[in-house]
C-alpha positions in Angstrom: 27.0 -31.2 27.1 23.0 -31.0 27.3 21.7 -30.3 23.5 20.0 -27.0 23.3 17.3 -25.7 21.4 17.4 -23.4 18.4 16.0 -20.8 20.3 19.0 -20.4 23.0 21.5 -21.3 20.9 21.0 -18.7 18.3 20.3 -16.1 20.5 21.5 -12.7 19.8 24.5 -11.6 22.2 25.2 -8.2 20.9 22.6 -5.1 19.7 23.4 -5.6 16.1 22.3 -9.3 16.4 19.0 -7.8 17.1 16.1 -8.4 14.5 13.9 -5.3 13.2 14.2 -3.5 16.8 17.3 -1.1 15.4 14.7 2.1 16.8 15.4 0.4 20.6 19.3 -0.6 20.1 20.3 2.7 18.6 18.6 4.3 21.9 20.3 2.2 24.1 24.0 2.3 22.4 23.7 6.5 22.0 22.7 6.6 25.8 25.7 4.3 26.9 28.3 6.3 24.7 27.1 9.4 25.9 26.9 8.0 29.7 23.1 8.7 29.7 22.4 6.0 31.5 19.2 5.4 33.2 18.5 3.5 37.2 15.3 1.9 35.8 14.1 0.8 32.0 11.1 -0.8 31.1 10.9 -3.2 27.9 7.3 -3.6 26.7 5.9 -5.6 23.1 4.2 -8.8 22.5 6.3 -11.9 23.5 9.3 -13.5 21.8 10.3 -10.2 20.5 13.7 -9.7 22.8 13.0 -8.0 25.2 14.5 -10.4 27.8 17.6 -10.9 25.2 18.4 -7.0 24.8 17.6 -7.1 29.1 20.7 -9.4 28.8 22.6 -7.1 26.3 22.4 -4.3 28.2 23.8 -5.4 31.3 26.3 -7.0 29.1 27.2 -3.6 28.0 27.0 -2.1 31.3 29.3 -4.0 33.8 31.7 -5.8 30.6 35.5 -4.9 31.7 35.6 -2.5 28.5 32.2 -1.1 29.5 30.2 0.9 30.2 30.2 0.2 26.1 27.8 0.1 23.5 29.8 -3.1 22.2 30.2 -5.5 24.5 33.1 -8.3 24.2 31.3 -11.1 25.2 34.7 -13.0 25.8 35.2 -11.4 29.2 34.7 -12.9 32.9 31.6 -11.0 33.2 29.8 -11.2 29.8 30.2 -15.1 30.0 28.7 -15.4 33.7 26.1 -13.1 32.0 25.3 -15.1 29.2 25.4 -18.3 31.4 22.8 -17.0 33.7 25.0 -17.3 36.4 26.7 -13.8 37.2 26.6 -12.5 40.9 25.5 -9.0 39.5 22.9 -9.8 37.2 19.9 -10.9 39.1 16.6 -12.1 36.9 13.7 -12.4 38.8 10.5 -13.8 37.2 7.6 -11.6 38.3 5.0 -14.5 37.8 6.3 -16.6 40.7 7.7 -14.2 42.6 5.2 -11.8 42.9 4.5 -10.9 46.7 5.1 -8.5 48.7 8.0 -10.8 50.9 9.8 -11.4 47.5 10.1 -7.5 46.7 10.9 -7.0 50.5 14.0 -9.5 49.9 14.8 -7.3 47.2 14.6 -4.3 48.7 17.2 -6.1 51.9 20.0 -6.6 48.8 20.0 -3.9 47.1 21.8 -1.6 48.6 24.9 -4.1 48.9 27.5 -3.0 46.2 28.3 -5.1 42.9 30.9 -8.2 43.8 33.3 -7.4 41.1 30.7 -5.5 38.0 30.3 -1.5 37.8 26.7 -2.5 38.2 24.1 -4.6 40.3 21.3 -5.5 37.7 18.3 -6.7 38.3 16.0 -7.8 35.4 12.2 -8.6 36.6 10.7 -10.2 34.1 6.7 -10.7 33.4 6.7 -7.4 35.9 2.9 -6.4 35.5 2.1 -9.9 37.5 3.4 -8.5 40.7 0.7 -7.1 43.2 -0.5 -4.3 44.5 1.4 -4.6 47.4 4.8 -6.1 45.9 4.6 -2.7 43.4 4.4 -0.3 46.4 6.6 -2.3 48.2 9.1 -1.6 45.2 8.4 2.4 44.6 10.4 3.2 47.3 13.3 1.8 45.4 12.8 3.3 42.4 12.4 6.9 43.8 16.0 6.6 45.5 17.8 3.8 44.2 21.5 3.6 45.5 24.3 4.7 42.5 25.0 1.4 41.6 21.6 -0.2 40.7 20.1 -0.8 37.5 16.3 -2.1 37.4 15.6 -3.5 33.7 11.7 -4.3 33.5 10.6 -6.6 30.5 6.5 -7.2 29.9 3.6 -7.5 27.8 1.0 -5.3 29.4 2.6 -2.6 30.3 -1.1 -1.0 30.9 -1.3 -3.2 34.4 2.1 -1.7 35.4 1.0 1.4 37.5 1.5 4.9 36.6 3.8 5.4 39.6 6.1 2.5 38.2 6.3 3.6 34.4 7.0 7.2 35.4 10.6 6.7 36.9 11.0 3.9 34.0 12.5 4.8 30.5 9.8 3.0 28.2 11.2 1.3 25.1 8.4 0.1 23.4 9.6 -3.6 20.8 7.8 -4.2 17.4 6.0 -6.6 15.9 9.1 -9.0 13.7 7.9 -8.8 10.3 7.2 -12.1 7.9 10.1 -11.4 5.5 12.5 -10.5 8.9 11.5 -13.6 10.3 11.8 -15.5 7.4 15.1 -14.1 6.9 16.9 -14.6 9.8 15.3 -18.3 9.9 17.0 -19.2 6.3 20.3 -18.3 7.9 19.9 -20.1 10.8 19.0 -23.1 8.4 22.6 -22.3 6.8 23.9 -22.8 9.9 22.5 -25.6 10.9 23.0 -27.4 7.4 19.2 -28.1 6.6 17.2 -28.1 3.4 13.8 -25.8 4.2 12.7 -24.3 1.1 11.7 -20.4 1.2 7.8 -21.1 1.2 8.0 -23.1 4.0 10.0 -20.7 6.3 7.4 -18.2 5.0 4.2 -20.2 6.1 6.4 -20.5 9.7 7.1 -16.5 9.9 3.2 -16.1 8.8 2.2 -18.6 11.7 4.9 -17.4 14.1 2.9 -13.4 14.1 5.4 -11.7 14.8 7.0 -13.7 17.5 10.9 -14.6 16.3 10.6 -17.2 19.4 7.7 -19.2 18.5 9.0 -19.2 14.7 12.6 -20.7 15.9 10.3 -22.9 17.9 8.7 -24.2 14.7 11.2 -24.5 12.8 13.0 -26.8 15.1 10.1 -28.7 15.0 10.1 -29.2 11.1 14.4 -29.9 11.1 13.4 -32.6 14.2 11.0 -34.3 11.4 13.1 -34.9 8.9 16.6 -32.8 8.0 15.4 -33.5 4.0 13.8 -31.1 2.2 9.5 -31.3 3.3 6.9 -30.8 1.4 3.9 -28.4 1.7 1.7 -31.3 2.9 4.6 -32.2 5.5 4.1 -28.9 6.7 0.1 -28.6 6.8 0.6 -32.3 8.9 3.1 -31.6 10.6 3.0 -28.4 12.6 -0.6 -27.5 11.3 0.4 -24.6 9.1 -1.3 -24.3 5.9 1.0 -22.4 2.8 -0.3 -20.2 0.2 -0.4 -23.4 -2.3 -3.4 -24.7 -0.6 -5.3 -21.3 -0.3 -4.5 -21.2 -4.0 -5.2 -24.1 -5.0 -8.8 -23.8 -3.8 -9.0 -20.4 -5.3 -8.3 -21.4 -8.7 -10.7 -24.7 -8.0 -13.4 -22.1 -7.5 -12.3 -19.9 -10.4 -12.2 -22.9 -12.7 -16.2 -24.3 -11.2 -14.4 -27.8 -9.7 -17.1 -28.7 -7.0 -15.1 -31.9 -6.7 -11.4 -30.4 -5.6 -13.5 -28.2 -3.4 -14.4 -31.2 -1.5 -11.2 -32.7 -1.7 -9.4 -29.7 0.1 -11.9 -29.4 2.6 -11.6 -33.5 3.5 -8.1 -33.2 3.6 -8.0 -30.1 6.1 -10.6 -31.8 8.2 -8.1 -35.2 8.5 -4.6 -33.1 9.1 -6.7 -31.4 11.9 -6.4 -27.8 10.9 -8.0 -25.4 12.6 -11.3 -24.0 10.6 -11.0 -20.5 12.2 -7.2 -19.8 11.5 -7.5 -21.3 7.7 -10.3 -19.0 7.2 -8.0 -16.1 8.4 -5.2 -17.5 6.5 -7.7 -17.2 2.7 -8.8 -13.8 4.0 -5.2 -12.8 3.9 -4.8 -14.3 0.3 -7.6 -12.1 -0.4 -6.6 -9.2 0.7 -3.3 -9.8 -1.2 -4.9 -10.4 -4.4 -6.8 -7.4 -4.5 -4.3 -5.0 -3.5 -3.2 -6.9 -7.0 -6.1 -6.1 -8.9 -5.7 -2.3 -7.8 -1.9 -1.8 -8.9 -0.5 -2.4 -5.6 3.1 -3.9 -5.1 2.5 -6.8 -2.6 6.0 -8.3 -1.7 7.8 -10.7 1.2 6.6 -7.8 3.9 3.3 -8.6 3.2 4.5 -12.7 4.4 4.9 -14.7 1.3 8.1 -15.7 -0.5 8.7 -14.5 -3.8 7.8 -17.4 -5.8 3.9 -17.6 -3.7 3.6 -13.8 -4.9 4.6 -15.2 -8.8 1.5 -17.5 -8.3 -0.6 -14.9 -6.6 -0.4 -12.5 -9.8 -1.7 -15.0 -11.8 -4.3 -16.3 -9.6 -5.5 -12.3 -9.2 -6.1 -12.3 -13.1 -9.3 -15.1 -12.9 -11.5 -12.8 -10.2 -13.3 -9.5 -10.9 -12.6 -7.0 -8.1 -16.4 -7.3 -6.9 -15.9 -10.9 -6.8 -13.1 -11.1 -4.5 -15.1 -8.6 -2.4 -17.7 -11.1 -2.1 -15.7 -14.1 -1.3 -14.3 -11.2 1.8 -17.9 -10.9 3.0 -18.8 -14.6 2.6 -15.6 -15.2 5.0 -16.4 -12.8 7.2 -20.0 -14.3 7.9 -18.1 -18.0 8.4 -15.7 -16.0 10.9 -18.8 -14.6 12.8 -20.9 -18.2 12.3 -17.7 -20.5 13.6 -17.7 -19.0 17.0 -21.4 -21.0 17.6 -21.4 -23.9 15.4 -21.3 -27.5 16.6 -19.9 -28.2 13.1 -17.2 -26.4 11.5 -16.8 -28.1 8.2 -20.1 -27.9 7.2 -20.3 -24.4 7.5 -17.0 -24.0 5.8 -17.8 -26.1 3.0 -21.3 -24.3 2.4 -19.5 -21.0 2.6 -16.8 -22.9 -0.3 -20.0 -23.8 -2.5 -21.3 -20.0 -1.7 -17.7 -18.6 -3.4 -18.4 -21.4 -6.1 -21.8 -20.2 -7.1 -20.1 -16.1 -7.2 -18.2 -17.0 -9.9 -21.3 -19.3 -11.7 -23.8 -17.0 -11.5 -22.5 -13.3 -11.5 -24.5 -10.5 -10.1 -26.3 -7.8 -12.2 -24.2 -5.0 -10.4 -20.8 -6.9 -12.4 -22.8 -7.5 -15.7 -23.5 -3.8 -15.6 -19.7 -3.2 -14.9 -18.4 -5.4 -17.8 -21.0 -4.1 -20.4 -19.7 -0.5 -19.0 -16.5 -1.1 -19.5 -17.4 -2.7 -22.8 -18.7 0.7 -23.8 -16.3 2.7 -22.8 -13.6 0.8 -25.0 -15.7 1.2 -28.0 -16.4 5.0 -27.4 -12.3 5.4 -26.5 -11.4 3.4 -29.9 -14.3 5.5 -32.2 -12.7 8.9 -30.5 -9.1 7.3 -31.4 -9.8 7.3 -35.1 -12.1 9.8 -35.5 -11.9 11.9 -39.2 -9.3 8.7 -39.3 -9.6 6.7 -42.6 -6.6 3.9 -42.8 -3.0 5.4 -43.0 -2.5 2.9 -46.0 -5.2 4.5 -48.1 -4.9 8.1 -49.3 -7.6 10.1 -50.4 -8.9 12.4 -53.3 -8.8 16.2 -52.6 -13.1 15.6 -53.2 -13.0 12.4 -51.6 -11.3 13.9 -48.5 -13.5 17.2 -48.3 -17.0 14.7 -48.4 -15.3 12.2 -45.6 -15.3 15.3 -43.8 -18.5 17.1 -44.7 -19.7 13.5 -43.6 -17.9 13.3 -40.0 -19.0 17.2 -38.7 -22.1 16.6 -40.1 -22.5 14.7 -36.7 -19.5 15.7 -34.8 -19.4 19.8 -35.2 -22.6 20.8 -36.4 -22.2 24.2 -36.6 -19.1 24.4 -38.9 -21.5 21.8 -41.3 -23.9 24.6 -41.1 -21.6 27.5 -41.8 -19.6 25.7 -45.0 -23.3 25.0 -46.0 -23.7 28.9 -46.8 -20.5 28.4 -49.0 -20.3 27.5 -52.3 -17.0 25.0 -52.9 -14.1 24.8 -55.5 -11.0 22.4 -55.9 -7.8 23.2 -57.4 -4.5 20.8 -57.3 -4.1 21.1 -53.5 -6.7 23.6 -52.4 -10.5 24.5 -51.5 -12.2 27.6 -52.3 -15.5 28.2 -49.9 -17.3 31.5 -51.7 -20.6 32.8 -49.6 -23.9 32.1 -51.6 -25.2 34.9 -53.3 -28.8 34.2 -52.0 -27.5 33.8 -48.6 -29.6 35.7 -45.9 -27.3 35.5 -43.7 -23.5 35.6 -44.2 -21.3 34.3 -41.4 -17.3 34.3 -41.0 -15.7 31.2 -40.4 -13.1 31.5 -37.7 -9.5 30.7 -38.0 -9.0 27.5 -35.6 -12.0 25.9 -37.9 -10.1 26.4 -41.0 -7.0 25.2 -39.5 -8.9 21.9 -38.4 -10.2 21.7 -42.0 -6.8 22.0 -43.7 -5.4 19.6 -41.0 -7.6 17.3 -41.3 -7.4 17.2 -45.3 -3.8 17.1 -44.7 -3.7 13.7 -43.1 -6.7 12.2 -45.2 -4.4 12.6 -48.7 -1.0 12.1 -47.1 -0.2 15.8 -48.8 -0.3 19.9 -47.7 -3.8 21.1 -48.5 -4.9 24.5 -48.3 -8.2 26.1 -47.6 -9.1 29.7 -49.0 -12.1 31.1 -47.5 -14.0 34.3 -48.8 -16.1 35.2 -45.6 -18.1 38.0 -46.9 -20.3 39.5 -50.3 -19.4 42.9 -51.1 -22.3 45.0 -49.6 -24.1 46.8 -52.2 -23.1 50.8 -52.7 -24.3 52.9 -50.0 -27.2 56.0 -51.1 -24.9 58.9 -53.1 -26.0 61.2 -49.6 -24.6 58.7 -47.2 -21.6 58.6 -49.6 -20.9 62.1 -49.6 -19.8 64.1 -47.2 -18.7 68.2 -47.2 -15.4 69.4 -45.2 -17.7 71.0 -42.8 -19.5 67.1 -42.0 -15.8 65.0 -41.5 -14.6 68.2 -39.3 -17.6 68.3 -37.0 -17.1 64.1 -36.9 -13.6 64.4 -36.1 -14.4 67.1 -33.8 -17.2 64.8 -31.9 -14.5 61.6 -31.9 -11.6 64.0 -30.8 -13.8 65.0 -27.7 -15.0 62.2 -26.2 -12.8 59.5 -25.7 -15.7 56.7 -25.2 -16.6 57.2 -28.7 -13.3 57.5 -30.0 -12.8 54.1 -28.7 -15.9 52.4 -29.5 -15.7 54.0 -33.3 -12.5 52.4 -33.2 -13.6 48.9 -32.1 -15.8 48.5 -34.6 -14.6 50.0 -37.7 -17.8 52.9 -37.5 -18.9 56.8 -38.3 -20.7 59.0 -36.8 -24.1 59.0 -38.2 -26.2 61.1 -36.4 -25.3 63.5 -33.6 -27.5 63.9 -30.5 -30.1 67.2 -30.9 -29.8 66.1 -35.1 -33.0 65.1 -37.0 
């Protein structure tokens, strides 16, 4: 029996084999239970993403001897001719070579024969946007009445140079993208399988190099088990299949962070002799950068992001020797050598002066990050003053008078106004009090309000470790009023009552604010 490759042999046969494309099999499987089932599908994504394989699933699930089922045996006389590649009602056409009008003429001759012993005649046309003009209107017909017993499956990757006419009497399913950590995933069991030793960073450098293509990543990694079935080493790997892990981005990072001109050099020489591509490692370090300041801003960066968990270990701790506005700077420098690389007769030389350009970031900072750190500097200070503020040491407790000047000495700066209003006070201390009496020369005699004097006795509260109290006499008794003003008759109080009584403004306002009626209007 003729060996076969990785990719054939661990091919999925049923829908929940399928990797990351459960949007697409759920579809399908509800359809088939609920005998929804369509006379033409189109499958459209980038390549390698099985679209041809779930093609092969679904007529699997349409003519099996259970079927139509959404699980298909795969033991039975038809699902093994389908898997083979050799069933009499499963026809796959590839729309690259047969792409004329004669071909979809032929096609058009068989299809209305019935099924030799399958519910359904299938015919899956792969590549379908390569056919022609003519072969496509050849094949509408077809589509717009197809006989009972025909299925058309349709599998491409630019579904925008299928025409309009062809895509609307086609169900469009439209395939993903196969994440890194999916990829890598399903390639560490098919190592399992296959009894290898491929360490996790490896299969992650494959899945990152594979984008999104499960077939080109089973196609490396038979590759790497061809090379040796022992464990390989990252430098096995860079060599081997050109594929650079997140070791050597980081290991030129943290040359750059730690100002080693010479490992520079040395990295560079050693991509330049294992033939890596400039353009692709520069996309590769972009990447890393991109990861490492999503962890400088808080952001969880994990295996969906395409690097195993022991690389994103490594990654943390690599993010911890750049500034933010550094790593934005190595971005641009990058993006300049992306732009420059498309022209350039020599590629290294304008990767290592872009390398020496990172170097001399880190050497010689720019004013905008001084300004940053010093601000940042500054606002530490002004958060730990604030902090302790009216704080003396918790170990240290304080005099009733040595507490009450700390204070007098901290709003002297901090509340100027409350130092201004105790100022107009006289002070006395008893065992766990302060007295504050207005002057007697005072001009002006102010009231200290309530949520002061509960600052003050807080504040001496925590400065001697004890309940301290604070007595407050906000006002001189006003001197006696002239005997007239005094004195009033019966006659004066009834006439004032009288006045309040009748207008309910004044009544108010004399109310408010504690007043008499002095003078009525008309009175001299």
């Amino acid at each position: 029996m003729s060996y076969q490759v990785i990719a054939r042999r661990w091919r999925p046969q049923k829908f929940d084999q399928l990797i990351y494309q459960d949007h697409i099999t759920k579809t399908l499987q509800n359809s088939i239970t609920s005998g929804r089932i369509s006379h033409s599908y189109i499958f459209t994504g980038p390549r390698g993403v099985g679209k041809t394989t779930t093609a092969r699933i679904l007529a699997k699930s349409l003519n099996c001897i259970h079927g139509p089922t959404p699980e298909p045996c795969g033991v039975c006389e038809n699902c093994k001719e389908i898997t083979q590649g050799n069933s009499f009602d499963v026809i796959e056409i590839d729309g690259a070579s047969n792409n004329g009008v004669d071909n979809i003429r032929e096609l058009r001759e068989t299809v209305h024969f019935a099924p030799v012993k399958s519910t359904y005649k299938i015919y899956i046309i792969d590549e379908v946007h390569m056919l022609s003009t003519g072969a496509f209107n050849a094949l509408l017909k077809t589509l717009e009445e197809p006989p009972a017993h025909t299925v058309f499956i349709f599998a491409t990757t630019e579904i925008h140079k299928v025409p309009d006419t062809i895509l609307s009497r086609c169900q469009k399913y439209f395939f993903k993208k196969i994440s890194p950590d999916a990829i890598a995933a399903h390639l560490s069991s098919i190592v399992k399988k296959e009894e290898c030793d491929v360490s996790e960073s490896a299969l992650f450098a494959i899945a990152r190099a594979a984008t999104g293509s499960m077939r080109d990543a089973q196609s490396l990694l038979e590759q790497m088990i061809s090379f040796s079935s022992q464990s390989l080493s990252d430098r096995d790997i860079t060599f081997l299949l050109g594929i650079v892990p997140v070791t050597s981005y980081l290991s030129l990072l943290d040359a750059i962070a730690s100002q080693n001109p010479a490992s520079i050099t040395e990295i560079s020489s050693d991509l330049y002799t294992s033939g890596i591509d400039i353009s692709r490692y520069t996309g590769g370090l972009k990447e890393t950068l991109r990861a490492l300041r999503f962890i400088k801003h808080g952001i969880i960066v994990d295996e969906s992001a395409g690097f195993a968990s022991e690389d994103i270990n490594v990654m943390k701790q690599t993010a911890t020797k750049f500034s933010d506005e550094e790593i934005s700077r190595f971005f641009s420098l990058l993006e300049n050598l992306s732009t420059t690389l498309r022209y350039t007769e020599n590629e290294t030389l304008s990767f290592e002066m872009t390398l020496f350009d990172m170097l001399a970031v880190v050497k010689n900072p720019s004013l905008s990050s001084i300004l940053m750190k010093l601000n940042q500097e500054a606002e530490k200070k002004k958060s730990e003053s604030q902090s302790y503020e009216l704080k003396p040491a918790e170990s240290a407790p304080l005099s009733l008078k040595q507490a009450w000047s700390h204070i007098l000495l901290q709003i002297s700066t901090k509340k100027k106004y409350l130092f201004e209003l105790i100022g107009l006070h006289t002070h006395d201390f008893n065992i766990d009090s302060v007295i504050l009496t207005p002057k007697q020369n005072s001009n002006q005699i102010k009231t200290i309000d309530i949520n002061d004097i509960n600052f003050l006795q807080t504040e001496l509260t925590k400065l001697c470790h004890k309940k301290i109290g604070l007595i407050v006499h906000n006002a001189i008794t006003p001197p006696p009023l002239p005997e007239k003003q005094m004195i009033k008759n019966d006659s004066e109080v009834a006439a004032e009552d009288a006045l309040i009584n009748q207008d309910p403004t004044v009544k108010k306002i004399v109310k408010m604010f504690h007043g008499e009626i002095i003078k009525q209007k008309g009175e001299k």
